[in-house]
N, C-alpha and C positions, 0 to 999 in steps of 0.2 A: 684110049691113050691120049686122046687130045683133050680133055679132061683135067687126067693128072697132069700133065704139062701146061695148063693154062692155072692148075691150084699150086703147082710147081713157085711159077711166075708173080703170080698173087703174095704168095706167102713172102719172098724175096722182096716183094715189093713193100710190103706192108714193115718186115720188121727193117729194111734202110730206113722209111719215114718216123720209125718211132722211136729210133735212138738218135740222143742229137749227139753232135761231136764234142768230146772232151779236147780242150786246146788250153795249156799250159801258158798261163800271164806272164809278161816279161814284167821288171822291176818296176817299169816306167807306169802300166796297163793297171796292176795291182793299186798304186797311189791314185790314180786320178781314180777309179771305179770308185773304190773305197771310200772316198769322201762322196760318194754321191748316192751310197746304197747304206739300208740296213741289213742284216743278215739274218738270220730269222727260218733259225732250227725248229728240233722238236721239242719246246717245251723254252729255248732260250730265244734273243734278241739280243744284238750286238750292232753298235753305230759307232764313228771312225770318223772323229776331230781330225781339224786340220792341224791345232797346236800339240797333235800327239798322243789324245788321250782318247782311250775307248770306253764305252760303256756297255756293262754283260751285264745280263739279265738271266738268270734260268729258273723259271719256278718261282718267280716272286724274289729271288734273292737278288738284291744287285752287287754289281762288284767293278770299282773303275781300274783300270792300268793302263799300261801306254804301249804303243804298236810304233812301227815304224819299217819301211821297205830295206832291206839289205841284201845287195845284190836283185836277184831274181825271187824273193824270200821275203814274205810278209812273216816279221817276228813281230812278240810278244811278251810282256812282264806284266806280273801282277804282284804290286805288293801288299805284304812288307817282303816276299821272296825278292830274292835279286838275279835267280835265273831269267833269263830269254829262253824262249820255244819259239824256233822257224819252221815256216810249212812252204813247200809251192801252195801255186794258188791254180786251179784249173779250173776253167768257165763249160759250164756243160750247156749250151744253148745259150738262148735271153735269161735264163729266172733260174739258175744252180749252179753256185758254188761249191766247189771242191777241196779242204784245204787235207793236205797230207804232210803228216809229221815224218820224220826222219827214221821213225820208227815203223813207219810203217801205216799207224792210225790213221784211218779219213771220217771227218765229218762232211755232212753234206749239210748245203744250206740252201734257201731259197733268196733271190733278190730280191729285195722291197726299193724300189727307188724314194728315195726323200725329194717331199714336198716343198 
């Protein structure tokens, strides 16, 4: 019995340390990170000017648009479109980003700080 209550214990313990906490950016949190990280999926790469402009990468393709914080909401354009696409933005520890679209969709990203 003192066994299974000590693998009881163990187990409890082990998976609190290996999930970190998702915590949701305020508007403010999103702007400053943003200029200081690249973002860096699976297979893309994304970095966040400070005059607005962002540069995607996925697979070799690149593609520039502009971002900008609204409200609590990192949005997004890419042209020649003229919609915006807003997500929260939730920080999973030091090195994972979270962005969730309205719809539903998440990507996950890893943080790369800039050099």
């Amino acid at each position: 019995m003192k066994k299974l209550i000590l693998s009881i214990i163990l187990v409890m313990v082990a998976s609190q340390t290996s999930f970190a906490e998702k915590r949701q950016l305020t508007g403010a949190e999103i702007g400053k990170l943003l200029l200081k990280i690249e973002a860096i999926g699976d297979g893309t790469w994304q970095n966040f000017l400070e005059n607005g402009t962002t540069n995607y990468n996925v697979s070799g393709r690149k593609s520039i648009g502009n971002w900008e914080v609204r409200g609590d909401q990192y949005c997004s354009n890419w042209p020649p479109l003229p919609e915006w696409a807003c997500y929260d933005v939730l920080r999973e520890g030091e090195n994972t980003l979270i962005w969730v679209h309205a719809n539903g969709d998440l990507t996950i990203d890893k943080i790369k700080m800039k050099k």
